[in-house]
TIGUTI-55724 format. One record per residue (C-alpha): residue in three letters; x, y, z. Coordinates in steps of 0.05 Angstrom, whole numbers, padded with zeros to 5 digits, always signed. Layout:
BEGIN
ALAXYZ
...
//
This chain:
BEGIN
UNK+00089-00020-00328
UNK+00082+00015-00256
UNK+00146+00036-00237
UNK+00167+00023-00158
UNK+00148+00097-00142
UNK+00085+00086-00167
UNK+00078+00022-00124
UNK+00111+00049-00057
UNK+00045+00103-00070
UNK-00004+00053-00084
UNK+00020+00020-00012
UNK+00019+00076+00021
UNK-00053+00096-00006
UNK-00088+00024+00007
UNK-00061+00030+00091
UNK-00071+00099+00095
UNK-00148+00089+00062
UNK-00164+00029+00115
UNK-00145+00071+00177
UNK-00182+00049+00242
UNK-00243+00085+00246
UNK-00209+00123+00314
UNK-00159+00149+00264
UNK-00213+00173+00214
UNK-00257+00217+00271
UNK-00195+00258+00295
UNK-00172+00269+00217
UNK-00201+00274+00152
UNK-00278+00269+00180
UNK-00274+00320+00238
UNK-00320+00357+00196
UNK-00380+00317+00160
UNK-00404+00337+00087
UNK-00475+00343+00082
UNK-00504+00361+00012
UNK-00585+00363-00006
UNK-00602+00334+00064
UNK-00549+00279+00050
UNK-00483+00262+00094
UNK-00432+00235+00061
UNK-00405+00170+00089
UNK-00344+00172+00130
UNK-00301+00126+00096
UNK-00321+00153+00025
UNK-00302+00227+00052
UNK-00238+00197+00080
UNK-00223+00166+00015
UNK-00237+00228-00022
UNK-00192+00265+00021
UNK-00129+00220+00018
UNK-00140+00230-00064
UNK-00144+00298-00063
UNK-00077+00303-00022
UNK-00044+00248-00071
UNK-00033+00311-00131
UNK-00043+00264-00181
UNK-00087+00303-00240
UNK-00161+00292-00247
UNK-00167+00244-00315
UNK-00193+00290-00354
UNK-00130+00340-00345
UNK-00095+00272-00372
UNK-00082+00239-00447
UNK-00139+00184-00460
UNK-00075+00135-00451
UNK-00047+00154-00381
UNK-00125+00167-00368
UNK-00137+00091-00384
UNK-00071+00066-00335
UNK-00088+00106-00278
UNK-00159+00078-00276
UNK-00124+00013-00281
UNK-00095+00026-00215
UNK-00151+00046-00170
UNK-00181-00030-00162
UNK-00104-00048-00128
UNK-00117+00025-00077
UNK-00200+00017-00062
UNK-00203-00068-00070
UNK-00191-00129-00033
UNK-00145-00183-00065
UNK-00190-00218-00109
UNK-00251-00265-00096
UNK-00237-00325-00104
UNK-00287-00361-00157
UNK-00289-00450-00180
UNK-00299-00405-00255
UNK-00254-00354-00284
UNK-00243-00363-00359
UNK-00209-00312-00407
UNK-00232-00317-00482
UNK-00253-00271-00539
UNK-00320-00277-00576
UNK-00327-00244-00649
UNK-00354-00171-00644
UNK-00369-00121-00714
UNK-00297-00086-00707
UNK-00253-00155-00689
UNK-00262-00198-00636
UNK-00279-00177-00562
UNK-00244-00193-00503
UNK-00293-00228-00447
UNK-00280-00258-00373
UNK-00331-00317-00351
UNK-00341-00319-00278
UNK-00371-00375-00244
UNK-00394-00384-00170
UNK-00400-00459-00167
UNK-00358-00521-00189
UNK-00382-00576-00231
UNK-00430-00562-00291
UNK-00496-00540-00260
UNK-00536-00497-00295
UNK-00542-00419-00271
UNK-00573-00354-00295
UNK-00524-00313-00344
UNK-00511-00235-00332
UNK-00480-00203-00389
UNK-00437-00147-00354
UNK-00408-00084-00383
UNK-00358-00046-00348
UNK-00364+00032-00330
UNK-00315+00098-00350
UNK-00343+00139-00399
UNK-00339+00095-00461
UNK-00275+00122-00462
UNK-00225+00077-00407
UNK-00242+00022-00374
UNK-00228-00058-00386
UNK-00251-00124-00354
UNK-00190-00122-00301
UNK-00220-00056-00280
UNK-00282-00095-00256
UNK-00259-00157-00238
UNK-00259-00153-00169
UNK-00343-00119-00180
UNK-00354-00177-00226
UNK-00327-00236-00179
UNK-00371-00206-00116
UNK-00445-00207-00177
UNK-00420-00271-00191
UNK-00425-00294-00119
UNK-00484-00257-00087
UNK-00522-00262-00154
UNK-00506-00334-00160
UNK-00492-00332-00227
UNK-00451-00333-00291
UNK-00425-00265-00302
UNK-00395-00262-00376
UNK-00360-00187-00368
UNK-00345-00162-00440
UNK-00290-00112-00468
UNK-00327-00067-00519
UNK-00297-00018-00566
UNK-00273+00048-00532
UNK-00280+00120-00563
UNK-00244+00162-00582
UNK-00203+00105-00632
UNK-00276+00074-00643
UNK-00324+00126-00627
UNK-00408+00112-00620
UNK-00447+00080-00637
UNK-00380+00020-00634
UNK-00400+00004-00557
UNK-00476-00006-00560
UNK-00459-00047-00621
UNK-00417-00096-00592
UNK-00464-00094-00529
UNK-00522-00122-00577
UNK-00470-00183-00609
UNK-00456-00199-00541
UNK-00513-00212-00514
UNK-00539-00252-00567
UNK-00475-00288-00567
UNK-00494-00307-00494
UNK-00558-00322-00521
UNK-00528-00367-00575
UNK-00480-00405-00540
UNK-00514-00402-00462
UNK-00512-00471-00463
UNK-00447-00492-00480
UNK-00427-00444-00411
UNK-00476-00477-00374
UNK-00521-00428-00376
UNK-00595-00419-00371
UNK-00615-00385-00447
UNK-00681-00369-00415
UNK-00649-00324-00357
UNK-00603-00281-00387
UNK-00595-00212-00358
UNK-00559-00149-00381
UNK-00521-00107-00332
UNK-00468-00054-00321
UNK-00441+00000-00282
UNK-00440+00081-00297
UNK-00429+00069-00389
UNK-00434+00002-00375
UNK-00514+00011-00344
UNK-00520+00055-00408
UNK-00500+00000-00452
UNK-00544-00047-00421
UNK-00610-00008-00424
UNK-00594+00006-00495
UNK-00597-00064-00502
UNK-00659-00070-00472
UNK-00689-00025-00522
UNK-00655-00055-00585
UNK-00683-00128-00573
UNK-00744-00104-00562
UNK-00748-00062-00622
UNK-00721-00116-00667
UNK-00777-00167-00644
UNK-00718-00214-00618
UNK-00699-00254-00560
UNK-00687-00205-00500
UNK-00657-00197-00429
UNK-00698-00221-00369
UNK-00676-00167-00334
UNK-00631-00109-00336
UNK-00587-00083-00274
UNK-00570-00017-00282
UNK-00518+00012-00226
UNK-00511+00086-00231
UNK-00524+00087-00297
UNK-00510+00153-00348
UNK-00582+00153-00386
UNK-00586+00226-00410
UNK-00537+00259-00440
UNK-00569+00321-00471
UNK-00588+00361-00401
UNK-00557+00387-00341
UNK-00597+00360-00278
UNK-00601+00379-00212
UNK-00554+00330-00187
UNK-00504+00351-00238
UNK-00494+00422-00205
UNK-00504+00394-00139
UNK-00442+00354-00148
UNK-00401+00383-00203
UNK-00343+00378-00163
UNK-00310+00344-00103
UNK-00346+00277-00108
UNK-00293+00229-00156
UNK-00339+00238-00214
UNK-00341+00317-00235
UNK-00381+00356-00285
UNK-00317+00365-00333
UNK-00299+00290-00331
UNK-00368+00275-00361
UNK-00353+00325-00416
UNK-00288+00297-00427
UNK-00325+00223-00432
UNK-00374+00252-00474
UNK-00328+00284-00517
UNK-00290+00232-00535
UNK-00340+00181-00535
UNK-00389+00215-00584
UNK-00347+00232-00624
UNK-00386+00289-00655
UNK-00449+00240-00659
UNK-00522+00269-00627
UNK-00520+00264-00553
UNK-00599+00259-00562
UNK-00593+00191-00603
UNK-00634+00140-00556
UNK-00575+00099-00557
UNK-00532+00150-00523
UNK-00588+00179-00483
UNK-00632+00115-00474
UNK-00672+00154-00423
UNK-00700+00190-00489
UNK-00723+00132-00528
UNK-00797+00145-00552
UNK-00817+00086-00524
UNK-00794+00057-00445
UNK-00858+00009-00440
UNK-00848-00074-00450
UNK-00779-00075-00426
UNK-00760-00129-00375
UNK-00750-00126-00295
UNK-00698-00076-00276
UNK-00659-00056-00222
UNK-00642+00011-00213
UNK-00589+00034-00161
UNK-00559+00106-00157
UNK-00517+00147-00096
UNK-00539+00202-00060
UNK-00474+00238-00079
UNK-00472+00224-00158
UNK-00478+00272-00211
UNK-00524+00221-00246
UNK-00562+00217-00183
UNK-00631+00257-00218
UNK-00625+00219-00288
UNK-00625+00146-00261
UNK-00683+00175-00212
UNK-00720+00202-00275
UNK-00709+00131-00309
UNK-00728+00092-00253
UNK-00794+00132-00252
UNK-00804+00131-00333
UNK-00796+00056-00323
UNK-00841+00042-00268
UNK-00897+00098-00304
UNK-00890+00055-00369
UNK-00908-00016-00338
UNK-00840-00039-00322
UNK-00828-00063-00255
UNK-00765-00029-00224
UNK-00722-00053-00162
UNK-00692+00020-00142
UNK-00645+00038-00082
UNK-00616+00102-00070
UNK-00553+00102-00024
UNK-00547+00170-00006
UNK-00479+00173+00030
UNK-00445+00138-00025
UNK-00409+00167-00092
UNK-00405+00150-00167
UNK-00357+00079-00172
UNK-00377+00056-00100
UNK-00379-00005-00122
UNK-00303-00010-00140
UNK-00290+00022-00067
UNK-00306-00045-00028
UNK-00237-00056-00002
UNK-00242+00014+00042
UNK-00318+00029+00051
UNK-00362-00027+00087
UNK-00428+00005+00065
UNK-00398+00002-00009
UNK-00393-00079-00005
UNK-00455-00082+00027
UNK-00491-00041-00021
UNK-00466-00083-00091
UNK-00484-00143-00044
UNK-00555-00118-00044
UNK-00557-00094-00104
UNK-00538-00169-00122
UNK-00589-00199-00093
UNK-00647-00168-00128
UNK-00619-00199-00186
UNK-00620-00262-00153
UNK-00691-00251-00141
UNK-00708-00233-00212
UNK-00670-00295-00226
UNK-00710-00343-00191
UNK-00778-00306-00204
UNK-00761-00326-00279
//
């Protein structure tokens, strides 16, 4: 339970992080950050700032438990008050460990029938929950104008890999199975996610296609972690400084693998033998990301396979933009875009 220190903070954070842009060019962005030809947006560097004066440890100086309820807190600092959607259902769906936890979000009353994305959440495999991303998933919802089924997967290190590509693969073919009952199209059903989540859902990708089974009609990938058996550019461009660092992904990778092969293609689906006959994708990565190169490398892969790839690169922006569109405009406006070449995939289907 947050205590009322903990709220008093919180307060104090969400004003101090919408300051009038007057406020921000005397303070925290006298000085702009420019890194590999990029600036780093105002707002993001002002958010950055007001965290790094908060003294609260980085999560991977923290227990997996206290890492898990601070990232609980962030959407009430960097969000708006919730969307509100005609469609929000809480249920649970059966997965290979027990059943999963899922959130159905719907844009439109009444019963009319809309494209499903199947939506995984980001943080490592390791925190991370559908309230994290409900604010993220009630904006796809909208802009996408679609069904967004966001599902609750088993986290390492209490259920390490391969536990979360697993349940990825029964969910979507539970969305598959029962697309119809939700009002949903079983024809245009998409996989999608954010940071793991993106992971999860190109793994997906792969798996239905190498079973011969039903697949996604499109996969939307945002800042997705694709490789984890290199060091990149991008990763010691931005090791530090920029929300995600180099020894938080260790710590995610650490407990997420478990000991297991970082090179297995459904860790690392940027290494499966085989990225040809997969279905329309949309890649989007920030200029300040570690992952920045590897969802560049992807996109490319993709495209030099046959697949046709959507890509945006938002170079002021940082890892988790998308759950900073209470305090930076150029966040909600790039998840809005992003959202929309879904839509497009949608209705090209």
């Amino acid at each position: 339970m947050t205590s009322l220190v903990e709220r008093a903070e919180e307060w104090a954070a969400y004003r101090i992080l919408r300051a009038p842009d007057l406020v921000l060019r005397h303070s925290t962005v006298r000085r702009p950050i420019a890194v590999d030809g990029q600036r780093l947006e105002p707002r993001t560097q002002h958010a950055l700032a007001v965290l790094a004066r908060g003294g609260r440890p980085p999560l991977d100086q923290m227990m997996v438990v206290d890492a898990r309820i601070e990232y609980e807190r962030m959407p009430r600092v960097f969000e708006d008050p919730p969307l509100p959607l005609p469609r929000v259902e809480d249920g649970s769906i059966p997965g290979p460990g027990g059943r999963l936890p899922i959130r159905i979000y719907g844009p439109r009353a009444g019963n009319q029938v809309l494209p499903v994305l199947v939506y995984f959440h980001g943080g490592g495999g390791v925190i991370g929950s559908i309230d994290t991303h409900d604010g993220l998933c009630r904006i796809l919802a909208r802009e996408a104008d679609c069904l967004v089924v966001s599902v609750g997967y088993r986290l390492g290190p209490e259920h390490p890999f391969p536990a979360a590509p697993e349940d990825a693969l029964v969910a979507f073919r539970w969305a598959l199975r029962h697309a119809t009952e939700l009002h949903g199209d079983p024809r245009r059903i998409a996989v999608g996610g954010d940071s793991m989540g993106g992971c999860l859902a190109a793994v997906v990708c792969q798996l239905a296609r190498d079973a011969g089974r039903e697949r996604p009609c499109a996969q939307w990938l945002l800042y997705p972690g694709l490789d984890r058996s290199t060091t990149t550019r991008s990763m010691e461009l931005f090791a530090d400084g920029f929300m995600l660092t180099a020894s938080m992904l260790n710590w995610f990778m650490d407990h997420y693998l478990g000991g297991a092969d970082p090179r297995d293609p459904r860790a690392s689906p940027a290494l499966h033998p085989r990225l040809d006959d997969l279905p329309p994708t949309v890649l989007v990565t920030a200029g300040f990301d570690p992952l920045r190169d590897e969802g560049h490398a992807y996109a490319d892969a993709l495209a030099g396979a046959g697949v046709e790839v959507r890509r945006r690169c938002h170079d002021g922006l940082i890892h988790g933009f998308a759950q900073m569109t209470g305090v930076v405009g150029v966040a909600r406006r790039a998840l809005v875009d992003a959202a929309a070449e879904l839509r497009a995939i949608f209705g090209a289907t």
